[in-house]
C-alpha positions in Angstrom: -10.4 -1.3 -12.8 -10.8 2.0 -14.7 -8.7 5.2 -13.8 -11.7 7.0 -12.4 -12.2 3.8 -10.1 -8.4 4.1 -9.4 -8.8 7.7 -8.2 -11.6 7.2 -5.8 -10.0 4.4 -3.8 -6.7 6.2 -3.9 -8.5 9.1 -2.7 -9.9 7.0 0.3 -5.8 6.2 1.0 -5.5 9.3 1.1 -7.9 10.3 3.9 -6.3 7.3 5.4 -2.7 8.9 5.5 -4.3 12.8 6.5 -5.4 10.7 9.2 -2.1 8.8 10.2 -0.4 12.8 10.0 -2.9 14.3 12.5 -1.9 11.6 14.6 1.6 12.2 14.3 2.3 9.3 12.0 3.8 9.0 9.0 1.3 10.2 6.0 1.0 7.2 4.5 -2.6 5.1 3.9 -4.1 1.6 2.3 -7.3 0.5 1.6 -8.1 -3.0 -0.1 -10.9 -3.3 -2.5 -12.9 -6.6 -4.1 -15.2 -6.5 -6.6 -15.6 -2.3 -6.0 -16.4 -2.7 -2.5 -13.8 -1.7 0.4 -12.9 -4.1 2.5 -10.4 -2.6 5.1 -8.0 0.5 5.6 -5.8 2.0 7.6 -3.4 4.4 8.1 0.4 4.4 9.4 0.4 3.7 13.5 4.2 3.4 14.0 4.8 6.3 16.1 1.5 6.7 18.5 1.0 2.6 18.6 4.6 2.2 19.2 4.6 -0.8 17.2 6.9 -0.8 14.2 5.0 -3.3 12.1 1.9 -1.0 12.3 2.7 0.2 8.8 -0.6 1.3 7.0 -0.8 -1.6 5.0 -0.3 -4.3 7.8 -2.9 -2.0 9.6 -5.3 -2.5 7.0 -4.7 -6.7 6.0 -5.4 -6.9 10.1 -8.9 -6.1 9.3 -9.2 -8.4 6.7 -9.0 -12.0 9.0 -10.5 -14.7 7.3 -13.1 -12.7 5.7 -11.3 -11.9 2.7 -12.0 -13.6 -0.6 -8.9 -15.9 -1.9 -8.0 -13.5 -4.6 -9.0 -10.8 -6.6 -8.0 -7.7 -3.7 -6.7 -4.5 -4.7 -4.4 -3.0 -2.3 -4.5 0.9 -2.9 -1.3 2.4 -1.1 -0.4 5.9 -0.6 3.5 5.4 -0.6 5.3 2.0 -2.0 4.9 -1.1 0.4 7.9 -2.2 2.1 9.3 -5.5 2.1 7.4 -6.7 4.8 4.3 -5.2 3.7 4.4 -6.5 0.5 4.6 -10.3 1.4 1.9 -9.7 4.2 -0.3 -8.4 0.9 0.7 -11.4 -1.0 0.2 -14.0 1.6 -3.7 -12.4 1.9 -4.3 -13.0 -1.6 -3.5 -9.5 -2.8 -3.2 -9.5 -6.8 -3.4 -5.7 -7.8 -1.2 -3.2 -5.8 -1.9 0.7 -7.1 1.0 2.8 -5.2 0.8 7.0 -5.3 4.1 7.8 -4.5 7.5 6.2 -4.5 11.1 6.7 -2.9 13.1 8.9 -4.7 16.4 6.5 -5.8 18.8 7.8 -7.9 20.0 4.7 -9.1 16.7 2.5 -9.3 13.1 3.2 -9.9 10.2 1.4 -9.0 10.1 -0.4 -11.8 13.3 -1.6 -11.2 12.8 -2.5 -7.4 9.9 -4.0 -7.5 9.8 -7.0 -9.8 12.9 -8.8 -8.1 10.9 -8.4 -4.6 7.8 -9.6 -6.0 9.2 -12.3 -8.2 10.7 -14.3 -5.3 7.2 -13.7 -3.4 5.4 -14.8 -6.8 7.5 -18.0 -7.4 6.2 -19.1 -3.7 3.0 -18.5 -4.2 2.1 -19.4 -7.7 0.5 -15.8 -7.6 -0.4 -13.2 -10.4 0.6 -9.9 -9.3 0.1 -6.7 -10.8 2.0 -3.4 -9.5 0.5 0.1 -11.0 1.8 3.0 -10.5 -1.7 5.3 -9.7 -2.8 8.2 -9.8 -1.8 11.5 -7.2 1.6 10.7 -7.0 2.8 14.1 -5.7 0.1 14.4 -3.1 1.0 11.2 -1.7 4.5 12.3 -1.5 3.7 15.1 0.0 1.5 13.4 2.5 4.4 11.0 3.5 6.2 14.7 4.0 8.4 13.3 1.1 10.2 10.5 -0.6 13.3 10.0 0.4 14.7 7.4 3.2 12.5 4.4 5.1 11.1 6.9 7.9 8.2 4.4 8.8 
């Protein structure tokens, strides 16, 4: 996908996670994409669903069932996916994960974090898997009200 198609799904994250705040969740969003068309989204529930898996991507792979193609999805996420979140997106097929912001480590990056995680969930699943850092990084850590600590 091209940058400008980048922006306008991360964008549509991002509505996602304005949402979740209002709500009095966590400001974080997730939409998945195929083939340019949007296929589910959803915003952070934690705190008014009172379940703690209701993380925005989870939120959004729930609408997804069985009527997601095999491979091919984009998962656009406002803030880094979790652990959890990230297996969920690999066990639906997800091959292309865009993330706006990310947790502020001062001893690992992103980069760093994320290719051990992944490589034990690719070796399972005999998966390609591409993590992106995208665009609006600081407005999706400000939405998340910042990047430091889990605070789902």
């Amino acid at each position: 996908m091209s940058r400008a198609e980048d922006e306008v799904w991360m964008k549509a994250a991002m509505q996602q996670a304005a949402l979740s705040q209002q709500r009095g969740d966590l400001g974080v969003g997730a939409v998945i994409v195929a083939a340019g068309k949007q296929l589910a989204s959803g915003g952070n529930e934690v705190r008014s669903s009172g379940d703690l898996t209701a993380h925005a991507e989870i939120v959004a792979l729930r609408q997804l069932r069985s009527a997601a193609p095999p491979n091919g999805l984009t998962l656009y996420a406002t803030f880094e996916p979790c652990p959890m979140c990230a297996g969920a997106a690999l066990v639906a097929g997800v091959t292309r994960i865009v993330i706006g912001g990310v947790r502020d480590r001062s001893d690992e990056t992103w980069g760093e974090y994320a290719p051990e995680l992944f490589q034990r969930f690719r070796s399972r699943r005999a998966q390609t898997l591409t993590v992106e850092q995208g665009p609006f990084r600081d407005e999706c850590i400000a939405l998340r009200g910042g990047n430091s600590g889990p605070g789902r």
